[in-house]
C-alpha positions in Angstrom: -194.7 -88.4 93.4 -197.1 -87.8 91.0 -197.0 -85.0 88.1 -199.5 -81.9 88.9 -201.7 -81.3 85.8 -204.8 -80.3 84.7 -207.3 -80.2 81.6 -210.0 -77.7 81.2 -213.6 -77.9 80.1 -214.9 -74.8 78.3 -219.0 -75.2 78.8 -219.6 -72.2 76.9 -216.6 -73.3 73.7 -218.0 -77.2 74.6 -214.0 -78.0 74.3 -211.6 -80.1 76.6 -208.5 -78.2 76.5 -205.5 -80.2 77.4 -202.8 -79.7 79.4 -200.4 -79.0 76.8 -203.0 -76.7 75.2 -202.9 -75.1 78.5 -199.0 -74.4 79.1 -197.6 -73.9 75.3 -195.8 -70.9 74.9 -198.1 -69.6 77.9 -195.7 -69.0 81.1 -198.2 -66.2 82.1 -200.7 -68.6 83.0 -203.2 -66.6 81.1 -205.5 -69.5 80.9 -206.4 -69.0 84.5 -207.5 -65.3 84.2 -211.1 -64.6 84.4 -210.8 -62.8 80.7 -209.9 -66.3 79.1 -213.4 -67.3 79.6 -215.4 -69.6 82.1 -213.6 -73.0 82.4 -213.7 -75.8 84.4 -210.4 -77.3 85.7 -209.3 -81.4 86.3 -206.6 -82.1 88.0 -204.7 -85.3 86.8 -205.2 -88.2 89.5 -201.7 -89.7 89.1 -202.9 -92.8 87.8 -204.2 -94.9 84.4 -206.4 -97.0 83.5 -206.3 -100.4 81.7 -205.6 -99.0 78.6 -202.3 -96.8 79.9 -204.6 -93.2 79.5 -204.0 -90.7 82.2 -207.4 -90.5 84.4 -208.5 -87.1 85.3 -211.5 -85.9 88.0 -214.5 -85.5 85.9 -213.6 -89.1 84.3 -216.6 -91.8 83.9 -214.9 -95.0 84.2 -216.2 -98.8 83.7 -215.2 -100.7 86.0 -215.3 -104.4 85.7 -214.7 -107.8 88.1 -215.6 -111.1 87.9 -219.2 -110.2 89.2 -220.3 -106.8 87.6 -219.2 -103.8 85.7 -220.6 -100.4 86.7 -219.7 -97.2 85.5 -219.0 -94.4 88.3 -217.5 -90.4 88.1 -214.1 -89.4 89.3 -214.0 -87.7 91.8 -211.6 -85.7 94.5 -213.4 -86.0 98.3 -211.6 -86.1 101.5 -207.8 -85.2 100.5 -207.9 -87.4 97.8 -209.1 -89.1 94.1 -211.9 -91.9 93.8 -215.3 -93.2 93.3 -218.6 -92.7 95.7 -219.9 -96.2 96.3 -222.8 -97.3 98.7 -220.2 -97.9 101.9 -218.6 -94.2 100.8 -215.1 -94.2 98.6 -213.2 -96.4 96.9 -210.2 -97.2 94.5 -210.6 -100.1 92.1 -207.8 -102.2 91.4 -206.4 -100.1 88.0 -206.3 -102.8 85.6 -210.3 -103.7 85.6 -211.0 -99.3 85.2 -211.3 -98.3 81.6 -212.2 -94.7 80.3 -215.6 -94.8 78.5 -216.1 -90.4 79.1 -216.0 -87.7 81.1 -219.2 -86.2 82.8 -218.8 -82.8 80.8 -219.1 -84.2 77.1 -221.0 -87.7 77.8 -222.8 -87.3 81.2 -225.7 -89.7 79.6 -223.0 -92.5 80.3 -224.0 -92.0 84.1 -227.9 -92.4 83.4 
């Protein structure tokens, strides 16, 4: 079973707290009060790529085989955590996925 976790994304701060940021000393979960400030949460996808670092929705991975390398955004559709290709979505194998961004501080990676 995988651990339940998120990071948050503070558009207004432009900061990416993470999940320890979010839970120290905090058992109140004051983070998720409207008061703390608009955020955007990421829920942790259970898996990692190449490089052993924890991939979270919002992610921009590369993704490299033996015929191309693209570059696609996490993200959580039908009950679970993957990437919109043409034929709808998929998991890559983890070893050829490697964490370039995330679409909140680099979405020009996507362009």
């Amino acid at each position: 079973m995988r651990k339940i976790k998120f990071r948050a994304w503070g558009p207004n701060s432009k900061y990416m707290w993470a999940w320890e940021e979010l839970i120290a000393n905090d058992t109140s979960m004051r983070w998720m009060q409207p008061s703390f400030g608009e955020k955007v949460l990421m829920q942790f996808t259970g898996l990692k790529d190449k490089n052993g670092k924890e991939i979270y929705e919002g992610d921009i991975c590369e993704i490299s085989n033996t015929w191309t390398v693209f570059k696609r955004e996490v993200i959580f559709k039908d009950a679970g955590f993957g990437f919109q290709g043409t034929n709808g979505m998929f998991i890559p194998n983890k070893e050829l996925m490697e964490i370039i961004g995330n679409i909140h501080e680099n979405p020009e990676l996507l362009a």
